[in-house]
C-alpha positions as CSV (number, residue, x, y, z in Angstrom):
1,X,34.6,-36.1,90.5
2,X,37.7,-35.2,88.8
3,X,38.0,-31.7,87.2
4,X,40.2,-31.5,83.8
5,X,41.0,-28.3,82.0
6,X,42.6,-28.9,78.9
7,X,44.7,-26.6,76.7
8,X,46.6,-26.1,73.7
9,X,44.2,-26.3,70.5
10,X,44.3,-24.7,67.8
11,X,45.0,-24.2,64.0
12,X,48.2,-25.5,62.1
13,X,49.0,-26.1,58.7
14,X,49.1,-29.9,57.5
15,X,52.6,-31.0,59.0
16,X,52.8,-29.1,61.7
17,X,52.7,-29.3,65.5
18,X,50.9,-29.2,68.4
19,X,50.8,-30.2,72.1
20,X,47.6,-30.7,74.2
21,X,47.6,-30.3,78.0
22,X,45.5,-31.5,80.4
23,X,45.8,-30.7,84.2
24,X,43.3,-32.7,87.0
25,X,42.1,-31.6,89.9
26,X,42.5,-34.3,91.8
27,X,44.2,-35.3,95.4
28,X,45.6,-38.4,94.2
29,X,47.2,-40.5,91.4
30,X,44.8,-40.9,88.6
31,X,45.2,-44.5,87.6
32,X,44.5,-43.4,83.5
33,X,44.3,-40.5,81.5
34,X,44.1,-40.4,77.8
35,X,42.7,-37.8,74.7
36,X,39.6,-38.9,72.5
37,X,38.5,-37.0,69.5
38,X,35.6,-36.4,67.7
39,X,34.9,-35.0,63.9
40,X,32.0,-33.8,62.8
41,X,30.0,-36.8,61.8
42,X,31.9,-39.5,63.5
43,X,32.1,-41.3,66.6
44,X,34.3,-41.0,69.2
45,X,37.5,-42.3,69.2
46,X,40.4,-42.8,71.4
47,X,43.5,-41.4,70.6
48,X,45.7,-42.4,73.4
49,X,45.7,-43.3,77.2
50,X,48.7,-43.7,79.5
51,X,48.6,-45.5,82.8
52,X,50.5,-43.9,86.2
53,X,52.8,-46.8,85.4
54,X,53.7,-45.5,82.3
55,X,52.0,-48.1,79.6
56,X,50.6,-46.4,76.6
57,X,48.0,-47.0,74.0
58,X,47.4,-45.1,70.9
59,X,45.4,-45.5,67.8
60,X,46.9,-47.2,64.9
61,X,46.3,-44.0,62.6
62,X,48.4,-41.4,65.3
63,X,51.4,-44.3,65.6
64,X,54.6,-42.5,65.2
65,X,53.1,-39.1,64.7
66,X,51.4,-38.7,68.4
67,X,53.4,-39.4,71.6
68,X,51.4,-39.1,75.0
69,X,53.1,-38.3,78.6
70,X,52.3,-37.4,81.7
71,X,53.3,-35.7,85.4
72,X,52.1,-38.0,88.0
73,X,53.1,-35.5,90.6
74,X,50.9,-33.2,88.9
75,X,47.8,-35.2,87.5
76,X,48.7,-34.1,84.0
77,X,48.6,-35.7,80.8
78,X,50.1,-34.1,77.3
79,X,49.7,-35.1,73.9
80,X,52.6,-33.8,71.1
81,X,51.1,-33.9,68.2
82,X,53.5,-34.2,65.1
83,X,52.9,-34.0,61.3
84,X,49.7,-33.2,61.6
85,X,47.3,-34.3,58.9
86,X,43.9,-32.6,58.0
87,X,42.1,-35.9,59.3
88,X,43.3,-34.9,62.4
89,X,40.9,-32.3,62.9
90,X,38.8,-32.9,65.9
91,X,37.7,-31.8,68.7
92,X,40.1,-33.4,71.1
93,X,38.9,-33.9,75.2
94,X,41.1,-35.2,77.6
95,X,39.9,-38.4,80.1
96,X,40.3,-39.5,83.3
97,X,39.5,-42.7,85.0
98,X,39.8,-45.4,87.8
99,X,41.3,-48.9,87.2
100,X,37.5,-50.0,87.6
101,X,36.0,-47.0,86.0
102,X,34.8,-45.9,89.5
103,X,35.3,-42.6,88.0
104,X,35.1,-41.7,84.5
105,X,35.9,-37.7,84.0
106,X,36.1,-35.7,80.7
107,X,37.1,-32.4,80.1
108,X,35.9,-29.7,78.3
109,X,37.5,-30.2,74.8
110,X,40.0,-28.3,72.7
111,X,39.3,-27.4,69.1
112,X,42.4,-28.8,66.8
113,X,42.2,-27.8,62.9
114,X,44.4,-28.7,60.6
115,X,43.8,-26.5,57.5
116,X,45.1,-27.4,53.9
């Protein structure tokens, strides 16, 4: 399996800034990596995924706010986080995966508060 570290959590005031990293161990070119994130009481949701080809996805309520990259030559994946908004907090866990789901990884999680 695929072994993701992520990085970068923390606390920031409503309207500020973060960015998430994720590295993979992996010894090829992971077709999709993305970040999910989870708040006390609620489901799962995806936040963003980007292909190696570059196509992005993102949740309609991080539009314009979130932007999500990544190294191919290094199997990671960022996420910047801009004017941050309490309902942001989360505990935010980065994902990899196969076109076909052949592999489905997850990483740890990082902690992101936005206090007000």
């Amino acid at each position: 399996q695929v072994q993701l570290v992520e990085s970068g959590g923390g606390l920031v005031q409503p309207g500020g800034s973060l960015r998430l990293s994720c590295a993979a161990s992996a010894p090829f070119n992971i077709y999709a990596m993305g970040w999910y994130r989870q708040a006390p009481g609620t489901q799962r949701e995806l936040v963003a995924t980007i292909t190696s080809g570059g196509s992005t996805n993102y949740v309609d309520s991080v539009k314009g706010r979130f932007a999500i990259s990544r190294d191919n030559a290094k199997n990671t994946v960022y996420l910047q986080m801009n004017s941050l908004k309490p309902e942001d907090t989360a505990v935010y866990y980065c994902n990899a995966r196969g076109m076909l789901y052949e592999y489905n990884c997850w990483g740890q999680g990082t902690q992101v508060t936005v206090s007000s």
